[in-house]
TIBA-886189 format. One line per 8 residues: number of its first residue (from 0); their letters; for each residue x, y, z of C-alpha. Coordinates in steps of 0.02 Angstrom, whole numbers, plus 50000, padded with zeros to 5 digits. Example, Ala and Ser with C-alpha at 12.3 -4.5 7.8 and 13.67 -1.06 7.14 Angstrom:
0	as	50615,49775,50390  50684,49947,50357
END
This chain:
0	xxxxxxxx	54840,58271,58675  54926,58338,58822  55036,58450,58674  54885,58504,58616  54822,58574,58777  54961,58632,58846  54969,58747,58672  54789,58805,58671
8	xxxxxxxx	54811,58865,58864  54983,58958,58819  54893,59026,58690  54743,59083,58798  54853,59175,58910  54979,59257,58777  54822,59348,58678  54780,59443,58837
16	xxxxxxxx	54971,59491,58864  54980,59542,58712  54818,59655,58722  54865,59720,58881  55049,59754,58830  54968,59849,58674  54837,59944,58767  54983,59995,58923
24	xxxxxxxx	55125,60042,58780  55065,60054,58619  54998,60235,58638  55029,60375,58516  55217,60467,58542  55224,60658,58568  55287,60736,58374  55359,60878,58357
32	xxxxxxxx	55285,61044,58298  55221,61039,58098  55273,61207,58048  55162,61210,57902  55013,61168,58016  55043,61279,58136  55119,61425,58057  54985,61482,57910
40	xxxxxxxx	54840,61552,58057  54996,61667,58105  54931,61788,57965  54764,61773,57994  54628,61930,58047  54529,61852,58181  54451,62033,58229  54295,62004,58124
48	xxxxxxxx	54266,61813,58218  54066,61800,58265  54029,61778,58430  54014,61587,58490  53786,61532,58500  53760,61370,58569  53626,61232,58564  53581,61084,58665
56	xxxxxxxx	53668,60896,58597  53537,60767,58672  53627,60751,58830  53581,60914,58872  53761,60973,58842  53786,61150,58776  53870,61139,58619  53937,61280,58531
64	xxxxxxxx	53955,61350,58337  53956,61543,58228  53843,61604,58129  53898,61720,57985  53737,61793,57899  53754,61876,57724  53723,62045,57695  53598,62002,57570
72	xxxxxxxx	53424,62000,57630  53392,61821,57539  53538,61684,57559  53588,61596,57444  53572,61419,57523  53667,61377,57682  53850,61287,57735  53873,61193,57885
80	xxxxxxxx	54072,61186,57919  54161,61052,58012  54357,61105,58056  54480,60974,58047  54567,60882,58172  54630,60988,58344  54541,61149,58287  54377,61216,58295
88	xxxxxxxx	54272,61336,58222  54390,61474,58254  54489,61375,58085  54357,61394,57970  54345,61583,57991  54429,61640,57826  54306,61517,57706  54161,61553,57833
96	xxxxxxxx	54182,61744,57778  54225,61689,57598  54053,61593,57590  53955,61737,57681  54019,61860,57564  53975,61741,57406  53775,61738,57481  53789,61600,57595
104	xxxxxxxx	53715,61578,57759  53842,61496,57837  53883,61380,58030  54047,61346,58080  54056,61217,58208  54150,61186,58361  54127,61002,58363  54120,60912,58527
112	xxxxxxxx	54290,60868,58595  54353,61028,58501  54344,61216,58542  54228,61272,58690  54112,61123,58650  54140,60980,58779  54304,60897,58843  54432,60909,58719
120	xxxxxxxx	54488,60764,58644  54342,60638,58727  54167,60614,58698  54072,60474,58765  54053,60367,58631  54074,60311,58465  53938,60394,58354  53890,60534,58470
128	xxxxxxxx	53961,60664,58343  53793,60639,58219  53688,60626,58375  53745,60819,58408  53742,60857,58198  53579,60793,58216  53528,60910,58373  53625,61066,58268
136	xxxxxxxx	53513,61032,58099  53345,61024,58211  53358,61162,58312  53458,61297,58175  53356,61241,58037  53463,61320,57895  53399,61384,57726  53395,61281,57570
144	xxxxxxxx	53476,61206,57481  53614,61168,57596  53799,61094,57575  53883,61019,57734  54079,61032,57710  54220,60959,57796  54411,60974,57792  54521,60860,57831
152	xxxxxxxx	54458,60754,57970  54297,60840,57948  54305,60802,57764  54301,60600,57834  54164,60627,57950  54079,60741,57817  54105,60571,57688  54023,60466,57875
160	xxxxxxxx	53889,60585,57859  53838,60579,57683  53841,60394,57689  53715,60387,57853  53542,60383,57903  53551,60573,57891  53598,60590,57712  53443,60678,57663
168	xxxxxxxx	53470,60809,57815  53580,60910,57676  53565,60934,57501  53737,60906,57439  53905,60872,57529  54080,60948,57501  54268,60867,57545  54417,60966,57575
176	xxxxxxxx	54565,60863,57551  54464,60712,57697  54549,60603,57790  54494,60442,57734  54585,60334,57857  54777,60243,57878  54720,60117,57746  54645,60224,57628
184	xxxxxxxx	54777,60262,57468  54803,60453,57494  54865,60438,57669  55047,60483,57714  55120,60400,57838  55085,60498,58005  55000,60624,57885  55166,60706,57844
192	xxxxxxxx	55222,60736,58026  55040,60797,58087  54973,60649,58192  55085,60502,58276  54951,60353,58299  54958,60232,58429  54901,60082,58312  54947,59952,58439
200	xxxxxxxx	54833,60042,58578  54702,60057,58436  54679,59863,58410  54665,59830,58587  54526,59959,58626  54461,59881,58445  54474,59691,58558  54406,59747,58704
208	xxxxxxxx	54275,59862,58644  54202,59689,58538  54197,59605,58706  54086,59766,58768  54228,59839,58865  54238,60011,58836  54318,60072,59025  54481,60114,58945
216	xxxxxxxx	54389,60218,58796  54451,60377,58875  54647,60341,58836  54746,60459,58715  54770,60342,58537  54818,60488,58427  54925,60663,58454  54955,60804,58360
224	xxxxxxxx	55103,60903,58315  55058,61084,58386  55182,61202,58461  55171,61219,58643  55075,61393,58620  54931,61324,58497  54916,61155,58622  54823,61306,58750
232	xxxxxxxx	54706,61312,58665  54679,61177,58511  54647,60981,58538  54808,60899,58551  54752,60721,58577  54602,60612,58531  54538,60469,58627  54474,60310,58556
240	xxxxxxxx	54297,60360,58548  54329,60534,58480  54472,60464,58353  54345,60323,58281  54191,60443,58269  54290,60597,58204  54329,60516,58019  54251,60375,57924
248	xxxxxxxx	54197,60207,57947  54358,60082,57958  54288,60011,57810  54276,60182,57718  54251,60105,57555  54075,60057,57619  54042,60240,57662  54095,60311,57480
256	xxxxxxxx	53973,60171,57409  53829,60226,57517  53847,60393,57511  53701,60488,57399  53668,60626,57329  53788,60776,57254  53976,60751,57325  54133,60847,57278
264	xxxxxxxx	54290,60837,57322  54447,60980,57325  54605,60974,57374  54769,61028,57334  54911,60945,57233  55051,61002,57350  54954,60936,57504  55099,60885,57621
272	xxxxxxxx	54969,60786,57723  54870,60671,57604  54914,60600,57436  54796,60695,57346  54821,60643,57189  54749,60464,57245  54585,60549,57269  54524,60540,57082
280	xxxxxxxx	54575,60356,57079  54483,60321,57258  54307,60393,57182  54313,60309,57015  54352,60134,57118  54222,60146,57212  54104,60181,57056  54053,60357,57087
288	xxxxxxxx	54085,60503,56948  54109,60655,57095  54196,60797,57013  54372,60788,57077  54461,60939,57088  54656,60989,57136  54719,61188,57152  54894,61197,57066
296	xxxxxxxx	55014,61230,57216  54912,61231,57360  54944,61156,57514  54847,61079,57662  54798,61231,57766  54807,61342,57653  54654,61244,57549  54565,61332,57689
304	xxxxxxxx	54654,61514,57698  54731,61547,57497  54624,61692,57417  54613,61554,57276  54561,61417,57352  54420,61496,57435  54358,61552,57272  54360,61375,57200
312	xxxxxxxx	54274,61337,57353  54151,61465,57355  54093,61436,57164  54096,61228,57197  53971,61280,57337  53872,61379,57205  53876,61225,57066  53816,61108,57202
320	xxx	53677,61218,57248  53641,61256,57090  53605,61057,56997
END
């Protein structure tokens, strides 16, 4: 008996050693630059960007997107764009004037913790992200049909969105090579070099957030590998809330079940960042018949700047509109 005791109290003291030693030095490490990242917005014409509108989230916060309006009088439909993880809208500016030009009204975010919306890299808590979508899609009200799109990270919280009690605030929903988290079969191990994770720091904000303590919420748990230029003015770390909000549901393959309506995915097949060529396999598993779709030779930030990919983009947009 004594044995016993003396075992359950050693345990009951190493379990909040260990959860402290994980949340004090299990935080993400500092990677180096990702050329491939950083590089591509080098080329870039940026002297065409929209000014920055705002509107309110429901904390009264002043949240910020662009608006790029087609030159013909009637749109056809409307894209809401969600940048991927450390930009903002300022990303999405080459398929925002891709879209435009193709008839499409078209919103590029700068989603909260990114860009001049908020404090980059926090928000202030977990699910707070479709609280401001939902603020956005009341107070724009954007033309039908409409297609919200994500890339990357987006692309997960696009996938988050689709499978939500907002599903029906869009009429079809478009991924760009999503993140579909560490678990998920296309991941690459720290993305390729884009993202070092603090896993260990993770599972103890994971602990103590189950036992409603949330204090330490703020802490970085992921960073991103930006030159020392593009970290002036990019994200280049997430806390816990922003990091679990920004990208699926941990159990993702719940969120590709529940998701409705008209989904498509694109990617590239010489994304250094996922394993795209998982993506087909991931759908069918989960029982859905999405069109998959992979550009010969494209990689991951180009899916969003390539004269080509924006066309496959573009005319996916139109299909989905279209049905």
């Amino acid at each position: 008996m004594k044995i016993f005791v003396h075992t359950i109290s050693s345990t009951a003291l190493i379990v909040p050693l260990m959860v402290i030693a994980a949340l004090l030095w299990g935080g993400p490490g500092t990677p180096a630059p990702m050329q491939s990242i950083n590089d591509p917005f080098e080329s870039v014409d940026f002297s065409t960007l929209p000014p920055l509108k705002n509107y309110k989230g429901a904390d009264g916060s002043t949240l910020y997107f662009r608006e790029y309006v087609p030159a013909a009088a009637e749109p056809n439909g409307s894209a809401v764009l969600i940048h991927g993880s450390s930009a903002s809208s300022n990303s999405l500016h080459p398929m925002a004037t891709a879209l435009s030009a193709a008839g499409v009204h078209v919103y590029a975010l700068d989603v909260r913790g990114h860009g001049a919306s908020g404090h980059k890299g926090h928000i202030d808590f977990i699910g707070q992200l479709e609280s401001d979508l939902h603020m956005f899609v009341q107070a724009i009200k954007a033309p039908s049909p409409s297609t919200l799109i994500g890339f990357s990270s987006g692309g997960g919280f696009v996938l988050r969105m689709a499978a939500s009690e907002m599903q029906s605030s869009f009429d079809s929903y478009l991924l760009l090579s999503p993140f579909l988290t560490h678990r998920a079969p296309n991941y690459r191990p720290d993305s390729g070099g884009w993202v070092s994770v603090g896993v260990p720091r993770i599972v103890a904000l994971t602990v103590l957030n189950a036992m409603g303590l949330s204090h330490w919420n703020d802490w970085p748990v992921t960073r991103f590998a930006l030159s020392e230029e593009a970290k002036s003015f990019l994200t280049p770390e997430y806390g816990f809330n922003l990091a679990m909000n920004f990208a699926p549901h941990q159990d993702y393959k719940l969120d590709l079940e529940n998701a409705k309506g008209k989904v498509a995915i694109l990617a590239g097949d010489a994304d250094e960042a996922f394993q795209t060529q998982e993506l087909q396999r991931i759908v069918q598993s989960a029982g859905k018949d999405w069109p998959v779709q992979l550009l010969p030779g494209i990689q991951h930030i180009p899916l969003t700047l390539e004269p080509a990919a924006l066309k496959a983009i573009a005319e996916l947009v139109q299909k989905l509109q279209a049905i």
